[in-house]
N, C-alpha and C positions, 0 to 999 in steps of 0.2 A: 438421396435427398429426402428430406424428410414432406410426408401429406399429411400427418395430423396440425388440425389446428390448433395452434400456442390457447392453453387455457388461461384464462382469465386469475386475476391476481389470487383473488380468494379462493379457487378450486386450488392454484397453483399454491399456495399456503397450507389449505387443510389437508392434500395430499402428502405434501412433505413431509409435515404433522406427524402423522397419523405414521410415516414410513418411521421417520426419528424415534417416537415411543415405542414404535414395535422393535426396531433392531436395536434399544437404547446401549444394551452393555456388549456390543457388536463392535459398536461406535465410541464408545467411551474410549477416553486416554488411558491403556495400559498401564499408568501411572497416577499418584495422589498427587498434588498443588501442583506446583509451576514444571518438573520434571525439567532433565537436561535440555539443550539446547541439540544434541540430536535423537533426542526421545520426540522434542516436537515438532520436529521435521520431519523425522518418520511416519509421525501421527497425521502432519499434515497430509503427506504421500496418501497415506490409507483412506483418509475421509473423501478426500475429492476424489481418489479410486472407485469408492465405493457408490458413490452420489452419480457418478458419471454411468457406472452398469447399473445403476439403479433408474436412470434416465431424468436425474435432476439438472445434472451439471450442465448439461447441453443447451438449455435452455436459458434466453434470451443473449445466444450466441449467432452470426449469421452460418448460414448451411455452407455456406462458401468456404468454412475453413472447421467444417462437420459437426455443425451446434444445430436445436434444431429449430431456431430462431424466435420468434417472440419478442416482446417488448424487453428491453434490461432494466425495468422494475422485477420481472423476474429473478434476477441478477442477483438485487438487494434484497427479497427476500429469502432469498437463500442461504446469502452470509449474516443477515439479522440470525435466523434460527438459529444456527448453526453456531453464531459468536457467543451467542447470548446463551448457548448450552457450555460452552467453555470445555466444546468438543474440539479446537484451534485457538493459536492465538492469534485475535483477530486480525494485526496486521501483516503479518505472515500470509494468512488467508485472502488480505484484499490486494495483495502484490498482482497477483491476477488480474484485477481488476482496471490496474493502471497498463501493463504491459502487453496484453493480449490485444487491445484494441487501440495502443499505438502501431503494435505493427501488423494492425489488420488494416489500418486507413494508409500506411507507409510505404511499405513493404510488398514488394512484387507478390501477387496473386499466388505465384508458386507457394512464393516463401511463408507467406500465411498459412496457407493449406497445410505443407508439410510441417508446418510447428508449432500450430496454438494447438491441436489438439493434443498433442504431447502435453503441453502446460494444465489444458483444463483436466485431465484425465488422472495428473498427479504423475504421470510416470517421468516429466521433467519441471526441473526448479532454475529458474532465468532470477538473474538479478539486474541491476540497474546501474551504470559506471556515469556517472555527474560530476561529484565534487572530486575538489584537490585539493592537494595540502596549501596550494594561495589562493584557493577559490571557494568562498564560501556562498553567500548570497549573490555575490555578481560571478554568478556562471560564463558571463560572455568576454571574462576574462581567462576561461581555462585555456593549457597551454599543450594536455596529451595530442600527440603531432600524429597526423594520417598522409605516408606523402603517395602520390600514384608510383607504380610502377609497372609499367603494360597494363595487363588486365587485372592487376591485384591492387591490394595497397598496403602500405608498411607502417606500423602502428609503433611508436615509442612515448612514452610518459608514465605519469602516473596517475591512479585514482586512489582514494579515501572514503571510508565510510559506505564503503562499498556493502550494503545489509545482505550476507548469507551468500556471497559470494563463494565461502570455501564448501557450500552445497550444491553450489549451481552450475548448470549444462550448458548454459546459454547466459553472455549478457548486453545488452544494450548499449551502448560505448559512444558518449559523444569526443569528437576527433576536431583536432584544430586544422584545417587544412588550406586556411586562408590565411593573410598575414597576421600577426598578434595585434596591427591598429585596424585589421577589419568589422572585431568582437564578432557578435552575433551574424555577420554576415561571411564568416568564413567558417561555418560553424560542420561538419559532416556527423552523421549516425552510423553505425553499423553492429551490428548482429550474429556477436561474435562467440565461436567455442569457444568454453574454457579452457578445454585439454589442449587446446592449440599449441604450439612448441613456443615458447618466448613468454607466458602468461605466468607471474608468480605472485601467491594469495597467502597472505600474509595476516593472521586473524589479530583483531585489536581486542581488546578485556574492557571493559564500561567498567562503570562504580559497582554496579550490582554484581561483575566476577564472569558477567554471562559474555563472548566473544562474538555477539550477535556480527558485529564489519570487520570490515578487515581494508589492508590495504591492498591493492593489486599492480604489479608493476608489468607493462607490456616493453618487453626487450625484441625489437623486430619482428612482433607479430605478421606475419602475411595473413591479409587477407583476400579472397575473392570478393572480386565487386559485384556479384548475383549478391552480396551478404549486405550493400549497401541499403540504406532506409531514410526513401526519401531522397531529395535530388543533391546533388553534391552543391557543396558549401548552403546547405537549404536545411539543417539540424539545427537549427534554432525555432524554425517551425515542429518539428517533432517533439522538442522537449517543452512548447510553451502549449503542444495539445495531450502530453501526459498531465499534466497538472491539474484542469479541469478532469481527467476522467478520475484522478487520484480524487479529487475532491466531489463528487457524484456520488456513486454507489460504494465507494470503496470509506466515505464517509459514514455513508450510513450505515455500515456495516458496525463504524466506530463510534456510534451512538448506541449502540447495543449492548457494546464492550461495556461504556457508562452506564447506560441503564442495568448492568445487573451488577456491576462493582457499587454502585450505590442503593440497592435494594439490600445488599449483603451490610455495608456499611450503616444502615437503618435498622435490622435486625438486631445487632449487637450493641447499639447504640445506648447512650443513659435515657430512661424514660422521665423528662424534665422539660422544662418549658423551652431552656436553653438551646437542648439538642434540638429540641423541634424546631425553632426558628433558622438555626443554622441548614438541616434539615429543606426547610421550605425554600429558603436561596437560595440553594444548590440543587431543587427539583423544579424550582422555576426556570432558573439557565439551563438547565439538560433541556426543558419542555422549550424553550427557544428555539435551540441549537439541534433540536429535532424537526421543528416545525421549519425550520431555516433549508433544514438538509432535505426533507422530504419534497421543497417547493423545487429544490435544485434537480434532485432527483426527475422530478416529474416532466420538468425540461428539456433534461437532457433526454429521456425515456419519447418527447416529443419529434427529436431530433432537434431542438434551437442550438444555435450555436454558445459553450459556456467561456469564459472571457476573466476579465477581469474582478467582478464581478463575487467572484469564489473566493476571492482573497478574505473576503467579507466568514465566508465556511470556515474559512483557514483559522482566523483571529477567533472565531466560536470555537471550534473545537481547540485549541491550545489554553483558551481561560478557561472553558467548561472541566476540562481535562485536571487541570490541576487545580479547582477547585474542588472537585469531585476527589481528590486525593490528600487536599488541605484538610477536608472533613474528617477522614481517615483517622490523618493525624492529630487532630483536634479532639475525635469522640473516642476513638480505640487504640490512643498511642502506644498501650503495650503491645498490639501486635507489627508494629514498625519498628521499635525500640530494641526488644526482645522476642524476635519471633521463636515461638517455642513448637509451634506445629509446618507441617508442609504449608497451610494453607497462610497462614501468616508469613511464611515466606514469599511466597506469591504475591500478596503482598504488599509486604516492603518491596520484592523488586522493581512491583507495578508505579510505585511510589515515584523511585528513583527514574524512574523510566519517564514517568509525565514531568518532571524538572525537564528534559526535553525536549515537549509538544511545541512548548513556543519558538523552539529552535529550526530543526528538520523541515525540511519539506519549502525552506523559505522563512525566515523570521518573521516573528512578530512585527518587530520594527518596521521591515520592508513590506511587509502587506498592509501596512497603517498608509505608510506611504504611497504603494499604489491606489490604493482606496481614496486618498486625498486628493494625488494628484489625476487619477484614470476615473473615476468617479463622480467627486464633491469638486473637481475642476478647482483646485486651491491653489492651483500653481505650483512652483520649482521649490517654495522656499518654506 
């Protein structure tokens, strides 16, 4: 158990600092622009390895599952430096942020203890099993089936867009285990090997070539019910308190990403009136969607409870996102067009990648609508 007191943001900042510059080419990606997809997985492995004996990564984690506690503004300082050094890519890096502390608040005591530190440490990579191929934004119509069996349960269906799953040791699984008209109240979680016998990971190819998801199919998985998360047919509460912590610290992390794709994007820029006004838009929504993410941040960091509310984050970061990549295309369109170096490969893929933001995570659409209806109370229609 840890007795030093958690330091404060700005010691906890310049110490990091000050660690980062000195081990800089330590830390650096073995590789020049975007590198494979498991070059950056590997990369990811070693940085949070490193951070962790270095005595970063523990912090603003509870000691209960061997962090060494502190505020989780901590947290987000951490994956700010870090993204914004473009030592990870950033959402790879904030997967942590959403998964570690679903199944810290979930998940038996045991189970926590024996396996976020695995996660924070880098020495395992957990993915997350949500959508399906007839479930896109109404999740609480998924249909992968959890039936009991004694003390196990037996897991058949499918998942999609399953991010990094043919990487990962561990994943998150929500389970239909109630009827198909109970939606979200038959909804179960569990926390599940991957190497388990009946599990097959099937990787999918994006526009950009990169095989980031994949499909996963569970052919009579057995599982142990110690592996359950959360009360039975009660995973619908689990996946509605990943969402706020994905949009917290694991946000801010992704203002970061923005703020240095758009400082790069202002470098190479045409020096004219033009670019500068386009420029200014697009540095006024990031300063938004910064100031939007840091209040949230602070909140959560309070312990308030985060809600609906974040839908509000969600719809900033997916317009910031791709406006921040409109620019791109608008002042430097030979490096998307024609990318002729690593680093314009990078990129165009980032490019192609934020056509997405308004997607993932919940649509645009449907966070307009909650915001309408959970919200501005506008009613159903």
């Amino acid at each position: 158990m840890s007795t030093t007191t958690p330091p404060s943001v700005e010691r906890f900042r310049a110490d990091l600092v000050g660690w980062l510059d000195q081990n800089r080419d330590d830390i650096a990606p073995p590789y020049t622009g975007a590198g494979s997809l498991p070059e950056q997985m590997t990369q990811l492995s070693r940085v949070k390895s490193l951070l962790w004996d270095a005595g970063f990564m523990g912090w603003g984690w509870p000691e209960a599952v061997g962090g060494e506690g502190g505020p989780a503004a901590l947290r987000a300082v951490l994956g700010e430096e870090v993204v914004e050094r473009d030592l990870v890519v950033s959402g790879f890096f904030s997967m942590t942020e959403t998964l570690a502390p679903t199944l810290i608040e979930f998940a038996s005591p045991e189970l926590a203890a024996e396996f976020v530190p695995r996660l924070l440490s880098g020495a395992e990579m957990w993915c997350q099993g949500f959508s399906e191929p007839s479930t896109g934004s109404d999740l609480a119509s998924l249909s992968c089936r959890g039936r009991r069996h004694g003390d196990d349960w037996v897991i058949n269906g499918q998942k999609v867009w399953t991010s990094l799953s043919q990487f990962s040791d561990r994943c998150l699984v929500l389970t239909r285990t109630g009827t198909p008209e109970s939606r979200h109240r038959g909804i179960t979680a569990f926390f599940i090997d991957m190497d388990t016998p009946g599990i097959d990971v099937r990787p999918l190819a994006i526009m950009s070539g990169s095989d980031e998801f994949a499909e996963v199919f569970f052919d009579d998985v057995v599982i142990p019910d110690s592996r359950r998360v959360g009360e039975v047919d009660g995973g619908w509460a689990v996946a509605m308190a990943l969402l706020p912590f994905e949009r917290s610290t694991a946000f801010w992390h992704r203002t970061a990403f923005m703020q240095a794709r758009l400082e790069e994007i202002v470098a190479g820029a045409p020096d004219n009136d033009h670019s500068a006004a386009l420029v200014g838009e697009a540095f006024a929504q990031l300063h938004a969607l910064r100031c939007r993410s840091r209040s949230t941040v602070r909140r959560f960091d309070d312990g308030e409870p985060l809600g609906a509310e974040t839908s509000v984050d969600k719809v900033l970061v997916a317009t910031t996102e791709q406006k921040i990549f409109d620019l791109a295309r608008t002042l430097t369109p030979e490096r998307l067009a024609l990318p002729r170096t690593d680093d314009d490969l990078r990129f165009r893929d980032e490019y192609l990648y934020s056509r997405a933001a308004s997607i993932y995570g919940g649509t645009s659409e449907i966070q307009r609508n909650i915001i309408a209806r959970r919200l501005l109370d506008l009613g159903d229609e």
